[in-house]
C-alpha positions as CSV (number, residue, x, y, z in Angstrom):
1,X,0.0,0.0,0.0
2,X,1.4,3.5,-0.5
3,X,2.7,5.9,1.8
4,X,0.8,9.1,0.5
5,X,-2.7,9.6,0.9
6,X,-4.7,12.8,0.8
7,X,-8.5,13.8,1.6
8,X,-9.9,16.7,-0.1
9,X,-13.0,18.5,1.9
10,X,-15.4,21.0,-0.2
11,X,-15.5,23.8,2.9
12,X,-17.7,25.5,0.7
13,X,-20.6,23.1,0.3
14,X,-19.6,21.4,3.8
15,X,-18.7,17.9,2.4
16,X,-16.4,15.6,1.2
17,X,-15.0,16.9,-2.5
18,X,-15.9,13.6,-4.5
19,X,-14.7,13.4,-7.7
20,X,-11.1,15.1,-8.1
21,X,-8.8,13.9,-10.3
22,X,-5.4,13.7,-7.5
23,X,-1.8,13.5,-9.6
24,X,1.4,12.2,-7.7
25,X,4.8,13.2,-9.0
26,X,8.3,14.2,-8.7
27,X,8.6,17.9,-7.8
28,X,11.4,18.1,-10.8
29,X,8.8,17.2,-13.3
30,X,9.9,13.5,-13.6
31,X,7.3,11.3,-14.8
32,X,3.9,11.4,-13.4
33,X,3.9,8.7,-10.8
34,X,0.2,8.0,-10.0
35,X,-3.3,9.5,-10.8
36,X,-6.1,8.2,-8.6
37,X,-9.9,10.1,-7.9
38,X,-11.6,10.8,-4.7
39,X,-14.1,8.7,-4.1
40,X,-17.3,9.8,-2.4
41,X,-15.5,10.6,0.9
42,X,-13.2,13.0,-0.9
43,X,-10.5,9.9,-0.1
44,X,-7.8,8.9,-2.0
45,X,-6.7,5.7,0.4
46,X,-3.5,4.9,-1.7
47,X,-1.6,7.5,-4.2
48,X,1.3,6.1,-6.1
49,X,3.9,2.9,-5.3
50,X,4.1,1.1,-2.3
51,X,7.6,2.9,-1.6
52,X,8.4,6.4,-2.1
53,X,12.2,7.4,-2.3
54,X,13.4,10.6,0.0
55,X,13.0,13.6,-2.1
56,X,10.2,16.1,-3.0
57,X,7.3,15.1,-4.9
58,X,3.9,17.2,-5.3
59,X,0.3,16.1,-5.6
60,X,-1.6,17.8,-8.3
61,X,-5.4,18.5,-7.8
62,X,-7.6,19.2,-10.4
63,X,-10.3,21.9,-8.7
64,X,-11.4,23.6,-11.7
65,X,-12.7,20.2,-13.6
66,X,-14.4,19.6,-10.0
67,X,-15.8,23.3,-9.3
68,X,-17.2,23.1,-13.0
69,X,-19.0,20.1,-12.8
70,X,-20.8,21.5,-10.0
71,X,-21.5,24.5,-12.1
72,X,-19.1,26.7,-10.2
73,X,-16.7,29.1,-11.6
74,X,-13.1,28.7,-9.3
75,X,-10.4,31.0,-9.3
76,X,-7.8,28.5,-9.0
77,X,-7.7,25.8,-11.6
78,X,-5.6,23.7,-9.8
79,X,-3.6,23.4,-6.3
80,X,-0.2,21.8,-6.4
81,X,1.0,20.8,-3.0
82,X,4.6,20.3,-3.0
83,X,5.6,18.2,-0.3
84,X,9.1,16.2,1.2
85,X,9.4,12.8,2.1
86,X,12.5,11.9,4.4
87,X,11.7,8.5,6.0
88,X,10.4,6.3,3.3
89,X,8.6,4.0,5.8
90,X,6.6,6.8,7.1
91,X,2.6,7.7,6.1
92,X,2.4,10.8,4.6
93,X,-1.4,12.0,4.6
94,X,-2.0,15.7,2.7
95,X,-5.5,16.7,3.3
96,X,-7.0,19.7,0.9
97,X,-9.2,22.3,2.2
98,X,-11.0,23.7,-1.0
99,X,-13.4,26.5,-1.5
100,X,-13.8,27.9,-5.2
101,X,-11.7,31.1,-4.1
102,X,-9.2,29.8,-1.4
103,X,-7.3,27.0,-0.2
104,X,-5.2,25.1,3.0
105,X,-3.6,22.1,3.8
106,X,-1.4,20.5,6.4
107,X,0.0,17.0,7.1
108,X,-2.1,14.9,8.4
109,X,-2.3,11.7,10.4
């Protein structure tokens, strides 16, 4: 099972943001390394390999192809969370906060 896994709350509509398309890959622009969708829980459970090298990688979410299917206009097309990884055995959970006009994240547990 991989180490990365994100959740992406709609803080807007107050629920789970079901539906976006979540990319994993190498900060440098290496190859894309995963691409997974939330399911109705806004949950992606498993992004990418079972084993993630140290170095920086980013998760791509794609917010305007999920604000315009709810008919929304969004002013950011897409967030890109760039984030390190340091101990490959570690979990490394990046939750999304997402409003059509705003964003936050953290690492989670």
């Amino acid at each position: 099972m991989s180490h990365v896994s994100t959740h992406v709350l709609d803080t807007a509509q107050g629920r789970p943001a079901r539906g976006v398309i979540v990319v994993l890959e190498h900060a440098l622009g290496d190859p894309i390394l995963a691409t997974e969708v939330t399911d109705d829980d806004g949950r992606v459970a498993a992004v990418g390999p079972d084993r993630l090298e140290p170095g920086t990688y980013r998760l791509r979410f794609n917010t305007g192809a999920y604000f315009a299917d709810l008919g929304l206009d969004g002013f950011y097309p897409e967030v890109c969370i760039t984030f390190e990884v340091t101990e490959p055995g570690e979990r490394y959970h990046v939750p999304l906060l997402l409003s059509p006009f705003g964003y936050s994240t953290y690492r989670g547990s």
